[in-house]
C-alpha positions as CSV (number, residue, x, y, z in Angstrom):
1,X,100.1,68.2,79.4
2,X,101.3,68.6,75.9
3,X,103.7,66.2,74.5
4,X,106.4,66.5,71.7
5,X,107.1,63.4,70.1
6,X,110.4,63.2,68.1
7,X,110.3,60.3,65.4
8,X,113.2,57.6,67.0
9,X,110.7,57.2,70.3
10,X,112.0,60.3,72.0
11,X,109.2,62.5,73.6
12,X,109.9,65.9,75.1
13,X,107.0,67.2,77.6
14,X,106.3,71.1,77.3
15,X,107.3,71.2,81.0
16,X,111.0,70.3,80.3
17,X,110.9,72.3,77.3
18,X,109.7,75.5,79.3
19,X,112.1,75.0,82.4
20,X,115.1,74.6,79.8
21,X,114.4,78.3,78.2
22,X,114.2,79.7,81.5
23,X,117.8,78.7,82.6
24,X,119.3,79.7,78.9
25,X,117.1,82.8,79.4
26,X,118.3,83.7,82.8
27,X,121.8,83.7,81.8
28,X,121.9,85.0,78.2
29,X,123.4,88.6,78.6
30,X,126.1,87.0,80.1
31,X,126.7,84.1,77.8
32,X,126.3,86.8,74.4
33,X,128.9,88.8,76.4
34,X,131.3,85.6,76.9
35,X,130.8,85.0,73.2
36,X,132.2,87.9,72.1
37,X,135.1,88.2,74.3
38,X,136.1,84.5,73.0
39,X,135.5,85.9,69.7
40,X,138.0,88.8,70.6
41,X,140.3,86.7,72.3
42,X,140.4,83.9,69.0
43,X,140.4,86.4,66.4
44,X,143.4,88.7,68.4
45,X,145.5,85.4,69.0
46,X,145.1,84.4,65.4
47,X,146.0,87.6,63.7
48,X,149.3,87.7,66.3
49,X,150.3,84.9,65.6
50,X,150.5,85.4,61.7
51,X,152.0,88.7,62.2
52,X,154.8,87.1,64.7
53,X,155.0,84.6,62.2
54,X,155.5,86.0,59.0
55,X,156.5,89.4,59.6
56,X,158.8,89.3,62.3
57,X,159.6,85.3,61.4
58,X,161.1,84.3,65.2
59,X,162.7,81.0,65.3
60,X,160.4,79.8,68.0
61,X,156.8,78.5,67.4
62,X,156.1,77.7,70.5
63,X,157.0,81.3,71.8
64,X,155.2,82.7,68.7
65,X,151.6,80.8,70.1
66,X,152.2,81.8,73.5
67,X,152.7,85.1,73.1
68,X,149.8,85.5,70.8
69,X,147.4,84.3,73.2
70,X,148.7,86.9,75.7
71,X,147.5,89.3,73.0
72,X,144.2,87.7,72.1
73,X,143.4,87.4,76.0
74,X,144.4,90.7,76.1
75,X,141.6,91.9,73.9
76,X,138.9,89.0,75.3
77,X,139.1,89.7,78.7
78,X,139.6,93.7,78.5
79,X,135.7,93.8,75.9
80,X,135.0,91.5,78.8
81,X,135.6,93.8,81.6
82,X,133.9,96.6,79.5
83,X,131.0,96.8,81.7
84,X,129.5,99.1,84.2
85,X,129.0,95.3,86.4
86,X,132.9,95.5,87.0
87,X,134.2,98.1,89.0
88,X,137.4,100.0,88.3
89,X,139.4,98.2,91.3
90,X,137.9,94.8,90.2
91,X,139.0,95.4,86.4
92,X,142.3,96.0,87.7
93,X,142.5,92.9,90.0
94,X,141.4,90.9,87.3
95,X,144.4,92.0,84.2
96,X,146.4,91.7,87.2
97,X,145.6,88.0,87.8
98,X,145.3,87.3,84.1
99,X,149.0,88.8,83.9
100,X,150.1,86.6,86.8
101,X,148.4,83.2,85.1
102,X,150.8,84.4,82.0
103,X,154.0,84.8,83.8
104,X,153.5,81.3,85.9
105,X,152.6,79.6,82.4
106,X,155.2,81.4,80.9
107,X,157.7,80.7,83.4
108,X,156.9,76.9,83.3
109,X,156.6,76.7,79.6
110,X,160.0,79.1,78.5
111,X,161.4,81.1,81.4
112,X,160.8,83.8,83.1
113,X,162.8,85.6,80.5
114,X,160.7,84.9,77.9
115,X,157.7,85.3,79.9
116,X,158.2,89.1,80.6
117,X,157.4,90.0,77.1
118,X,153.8,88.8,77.0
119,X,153.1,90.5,80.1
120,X,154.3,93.8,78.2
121,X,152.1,92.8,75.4
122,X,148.8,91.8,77.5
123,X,149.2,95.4,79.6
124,X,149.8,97.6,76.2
125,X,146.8,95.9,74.8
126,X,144.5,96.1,77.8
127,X,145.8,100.0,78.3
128,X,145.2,100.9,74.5
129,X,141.8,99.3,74.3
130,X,140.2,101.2,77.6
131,X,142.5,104.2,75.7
132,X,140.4,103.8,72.2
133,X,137.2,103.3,74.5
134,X,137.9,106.8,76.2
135,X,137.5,108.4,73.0
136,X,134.1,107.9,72.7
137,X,131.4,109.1,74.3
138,X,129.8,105.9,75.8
139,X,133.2,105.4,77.1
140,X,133.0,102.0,76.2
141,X,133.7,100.3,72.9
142,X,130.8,97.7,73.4
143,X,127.9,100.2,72.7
């Protein structure tokens, strides 16, 4: 058995090292995927929020944030979706869930009132990006 040793004392055996890149391995197309729809979701949150901010200027921060992560987790979980592994009913079920997690946050954050709005924006997004993804001939906007 081969042995790393790490100065400090710590040794790693090329057993442990082997088993670990099997379990990353197994489940790497699936973490890169995750990745990138965190990516979409941070980046789409962020550039909401400075739009809401400083174009529209709305007197509420708070309501600014919120509804910019109904925008980002638009985007994230829509390039997240954009698989063949999801089927059309189970894409559907999940925005549908994701909009029902908004409007209970929402609702217990602001009010339902205020709540309504980011379900508008999380179904225009999800809509436009499988709309932009139709255009192509992959029919997906990952490839």
């Amino acid at each position: 058995m081969l042995k790393l040793y790490v100065p400090g004392g710590i040794s790693f055996s090329n057993r442990c090292i082997f088993n670990s890149q099997i379990k990353i391995s197994t489940f790497a197309p699936y973490y890169t995927d995750m990745q990138k729809a965190l990516m979409y979701f941070a980046l789409g949150t962020v550039v909401s929020f400075l739009i809401n901010y400083f174009f529209l200027s709305s007197q509420n921060t708070g309501l600014d944030i919120f509804y910019a992560v109904a925008f980002g987790a638009a985007w994230g979980i829509a390039y997240y979706l954009d698989t063949p592994n999801f089927t059309l009913p189970q894409k559907f079920g999940l925005s549908f869930a994701a909009m029902g997690i908004l409007v209970l946050a929402g609702t217990l954050i602001f009010s339902l009132e205020l709540a309504i709005p980011s379900i508008l924006k999380f179904s225009t997004v999800f809509v436009a990006y499988y709309l932009i993804a139709s255009f192509r001939a992959s029919k997906s906007l990952r490839k």
